[in-house]
C-alpha positions as CSV (number, residue, x, y, z in Angstrom):
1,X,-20.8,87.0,205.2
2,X,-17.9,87.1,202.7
3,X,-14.8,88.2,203.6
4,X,-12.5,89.5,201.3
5,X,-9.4,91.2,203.3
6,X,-8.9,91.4,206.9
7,X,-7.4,93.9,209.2
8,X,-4.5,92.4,211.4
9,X,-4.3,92.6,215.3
10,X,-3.1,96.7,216.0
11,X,-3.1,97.0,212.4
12,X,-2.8,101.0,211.3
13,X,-6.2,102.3,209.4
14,X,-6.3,105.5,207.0
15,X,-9.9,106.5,205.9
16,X,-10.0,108.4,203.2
17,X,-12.2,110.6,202.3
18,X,-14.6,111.4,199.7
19,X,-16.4,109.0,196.9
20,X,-15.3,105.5,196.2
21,X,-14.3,104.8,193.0
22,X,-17.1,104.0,190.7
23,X,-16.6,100.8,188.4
24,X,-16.0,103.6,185.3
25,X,-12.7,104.5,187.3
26,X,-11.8,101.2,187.9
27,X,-12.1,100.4,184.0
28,X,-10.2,103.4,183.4
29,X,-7.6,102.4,185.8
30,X,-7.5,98.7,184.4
31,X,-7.2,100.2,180.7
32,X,-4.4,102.6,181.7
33,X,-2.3,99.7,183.4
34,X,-3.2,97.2,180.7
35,X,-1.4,100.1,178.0
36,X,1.6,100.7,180.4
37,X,2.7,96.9,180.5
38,X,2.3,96.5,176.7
39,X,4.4,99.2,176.2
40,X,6.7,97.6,178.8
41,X,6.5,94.3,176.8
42,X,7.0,95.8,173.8
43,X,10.2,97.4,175.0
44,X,11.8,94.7,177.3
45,X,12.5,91.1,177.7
46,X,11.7,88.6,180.6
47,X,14.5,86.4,182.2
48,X,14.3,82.8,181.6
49,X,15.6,82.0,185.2
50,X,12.8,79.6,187.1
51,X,10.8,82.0,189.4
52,X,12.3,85.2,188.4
53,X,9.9,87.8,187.6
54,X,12.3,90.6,185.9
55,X,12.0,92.7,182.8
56,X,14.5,94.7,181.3
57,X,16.3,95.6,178.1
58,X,17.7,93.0,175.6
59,X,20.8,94.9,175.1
60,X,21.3,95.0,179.0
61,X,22.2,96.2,181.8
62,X,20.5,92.7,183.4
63,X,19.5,93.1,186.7
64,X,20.3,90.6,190.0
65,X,18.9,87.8,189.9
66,X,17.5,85.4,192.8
67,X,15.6,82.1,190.6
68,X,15.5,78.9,191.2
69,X,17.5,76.0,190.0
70,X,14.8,73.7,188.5
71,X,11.4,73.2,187.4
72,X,7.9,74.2,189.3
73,X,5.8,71.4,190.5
74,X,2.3,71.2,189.8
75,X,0.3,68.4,191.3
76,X,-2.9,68.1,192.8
77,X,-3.1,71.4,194.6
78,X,0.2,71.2,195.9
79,X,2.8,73.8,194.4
80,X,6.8,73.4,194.9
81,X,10.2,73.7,193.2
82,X,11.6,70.5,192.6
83,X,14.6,71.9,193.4
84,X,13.3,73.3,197.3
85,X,10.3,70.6,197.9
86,X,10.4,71.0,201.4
87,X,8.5,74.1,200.7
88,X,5.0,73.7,199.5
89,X,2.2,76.2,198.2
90,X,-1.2,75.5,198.0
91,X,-2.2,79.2,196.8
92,X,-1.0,80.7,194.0
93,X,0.3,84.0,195.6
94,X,2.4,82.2,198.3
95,X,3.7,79.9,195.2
96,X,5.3,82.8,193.5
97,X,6.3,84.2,196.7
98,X,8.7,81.3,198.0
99,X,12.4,82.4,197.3
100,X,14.4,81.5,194.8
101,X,17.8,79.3,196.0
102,X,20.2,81.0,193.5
103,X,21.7,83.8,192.8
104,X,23.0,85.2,189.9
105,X,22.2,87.8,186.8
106,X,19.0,87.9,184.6
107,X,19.3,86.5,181.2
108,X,17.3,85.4,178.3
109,X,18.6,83.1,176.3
110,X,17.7,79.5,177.7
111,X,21.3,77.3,178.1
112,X,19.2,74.0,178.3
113,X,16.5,74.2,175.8
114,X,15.5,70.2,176.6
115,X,14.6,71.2,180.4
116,X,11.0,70.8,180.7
117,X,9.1,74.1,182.9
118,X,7.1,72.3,184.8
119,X,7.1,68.9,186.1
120,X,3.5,67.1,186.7
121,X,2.4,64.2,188.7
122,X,3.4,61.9,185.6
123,X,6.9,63.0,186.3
124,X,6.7,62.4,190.1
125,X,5.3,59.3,189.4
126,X,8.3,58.6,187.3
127,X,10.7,59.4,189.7
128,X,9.3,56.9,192.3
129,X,9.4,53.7,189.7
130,X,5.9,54.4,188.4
131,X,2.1,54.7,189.9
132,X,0.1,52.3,192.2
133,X,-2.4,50.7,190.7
134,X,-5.8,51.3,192.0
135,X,-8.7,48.6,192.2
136,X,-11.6,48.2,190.2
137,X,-13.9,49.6,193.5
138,X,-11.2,52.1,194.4
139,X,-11.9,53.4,191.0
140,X,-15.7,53.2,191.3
141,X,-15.3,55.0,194.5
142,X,-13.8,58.0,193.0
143,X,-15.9,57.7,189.7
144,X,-19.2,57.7,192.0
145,X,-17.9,60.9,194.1
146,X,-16.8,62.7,190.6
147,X,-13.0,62.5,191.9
148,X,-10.3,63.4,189.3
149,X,-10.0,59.7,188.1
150,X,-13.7,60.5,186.7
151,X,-12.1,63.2,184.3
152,X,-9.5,65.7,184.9
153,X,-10.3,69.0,186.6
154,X,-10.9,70.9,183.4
155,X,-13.3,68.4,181.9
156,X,-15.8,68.7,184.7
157,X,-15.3,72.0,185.1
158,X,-16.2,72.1,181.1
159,X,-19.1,70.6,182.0
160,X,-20.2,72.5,184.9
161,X,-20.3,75.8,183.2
162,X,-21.6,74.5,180.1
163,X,-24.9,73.7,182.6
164,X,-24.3,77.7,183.3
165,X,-24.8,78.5,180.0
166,X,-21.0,79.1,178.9
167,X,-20.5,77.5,175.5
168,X,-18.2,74.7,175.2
169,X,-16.9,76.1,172.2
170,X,-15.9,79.3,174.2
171,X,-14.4,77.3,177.4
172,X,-12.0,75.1,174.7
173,X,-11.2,78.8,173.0
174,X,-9.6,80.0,176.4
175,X,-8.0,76.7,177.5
176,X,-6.1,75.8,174.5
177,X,-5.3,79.5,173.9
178,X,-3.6,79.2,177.7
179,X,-2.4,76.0,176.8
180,X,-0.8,77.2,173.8
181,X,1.3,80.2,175.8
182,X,2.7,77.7,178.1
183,X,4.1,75.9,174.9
184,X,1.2,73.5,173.4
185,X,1.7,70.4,175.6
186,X,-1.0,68.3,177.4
187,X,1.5,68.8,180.9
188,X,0.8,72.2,180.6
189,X,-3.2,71.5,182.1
190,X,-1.6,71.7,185.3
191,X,-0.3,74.7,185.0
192,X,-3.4,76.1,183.0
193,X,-5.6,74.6,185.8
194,X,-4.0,76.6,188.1
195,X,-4.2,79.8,186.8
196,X,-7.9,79.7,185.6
197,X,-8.5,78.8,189.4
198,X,-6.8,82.1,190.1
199,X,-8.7,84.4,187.2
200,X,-11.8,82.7,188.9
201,X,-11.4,83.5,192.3
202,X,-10.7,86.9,191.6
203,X,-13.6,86.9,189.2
204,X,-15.5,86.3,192.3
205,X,-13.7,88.5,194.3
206,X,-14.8,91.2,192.4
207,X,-18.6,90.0,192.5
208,X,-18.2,89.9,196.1
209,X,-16.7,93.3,196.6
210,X,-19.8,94.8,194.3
211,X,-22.1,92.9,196.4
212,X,-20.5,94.6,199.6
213,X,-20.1,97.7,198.3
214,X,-22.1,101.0,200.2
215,X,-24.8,102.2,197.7
């Protein structure tokens, strides 16, 4: 069985009654909110604060803000804020839920345009005086078992689907137009990694719930 949400201990349940919605309504309803935040985006600006999810008008008033002070960190499948990295994600939703450690008000004009967005594990590496070097069997090991010293994550996943019949041409459309919205540079895989793993569990979600659902 697949389980997509669960009900908590003495949880409070509302039926409601009549049809569920058929997968026209849900289209509909997609289309509808697709059109409301392109008029929203159209209209407003985000802040530039790290973690800070607000909108609002360029002219102002800006909204409080609670952000954090530096960089996301994007390695392996661990998630953190350099600047809080005693609190680690491994999913993307509690990621973008951890709290921001400053407060202050929404802007967008970047002060420090040289301030990378994300740091990867090149730059933790870094920080620590540089990478361990790995054997020649280590190395076999991990090549053997198809671990990420093989290829990184999106080459083999490349691969995988291209055995599913998804074109390689397609697969490098959607990665480098990703890539390019995070700003064009190979660190932002990471980051690009992560949220196709997101838009492919909740493809799956959705082929789950269709699989469940009472004809």
């Amino acid at each position: 069985a697949i389980t997509i949400e669960t009900i908590p201990d003495r949880g409070d349940v509302y039926i409601m009654h009549g049809p569920s919605q058929t997968l026209e309504d849900i289209a509909e309803m997609k289309k509808v909110q697709a059109g409301k935040e392109k008029a929203e985006r159209e209209n407003t600006v985000a802040c530039v604060n790290f973690g800070c999810k607000n909108r609002f008008p360029k002219e102002g008033p800006y909204p409080d803000c609670q952000f954090h002070k530096s960089p996301p960190v994007f390695h392996e499948t661990a998630k953190f804020w350099s600047c809080c990295p005693q609190k680690k994600a491994y999913d993307w939703e509690d990621f973008q839920a951890i709290p921001g450690c400053m407060k202050g008000k929404c802007t967008h004009v970047k002060e420090d345009t040289s301030q990378k967005q994300f740091l990867g594990g090149s730059d933790l590496r870094e920080q620590v005086g540089g990478a361990k070097l790995k054997s020649i069997d280590d190395f076999n090991k991990s090549l053997a078992a198809g671990g990420s010293d093989a290829a990184p994550v999106l080459d083999r996943l490349k691969g995988v689907l291209s055995e599913l019949g998804i074109e390689e041409e397609l697969f490098d459309q959607v990665i480098n137009g990703m890539k390019a919205d995070l700003g064009g540079t190979d660190e932002a895989l990471d980051v690009v990694a992560s949220e196709l793993g997101k838009k492919l569990k909740d493809a799956f979600k959705v082929i789950a719930r269709e699989q469940l659902r009472i004809k």
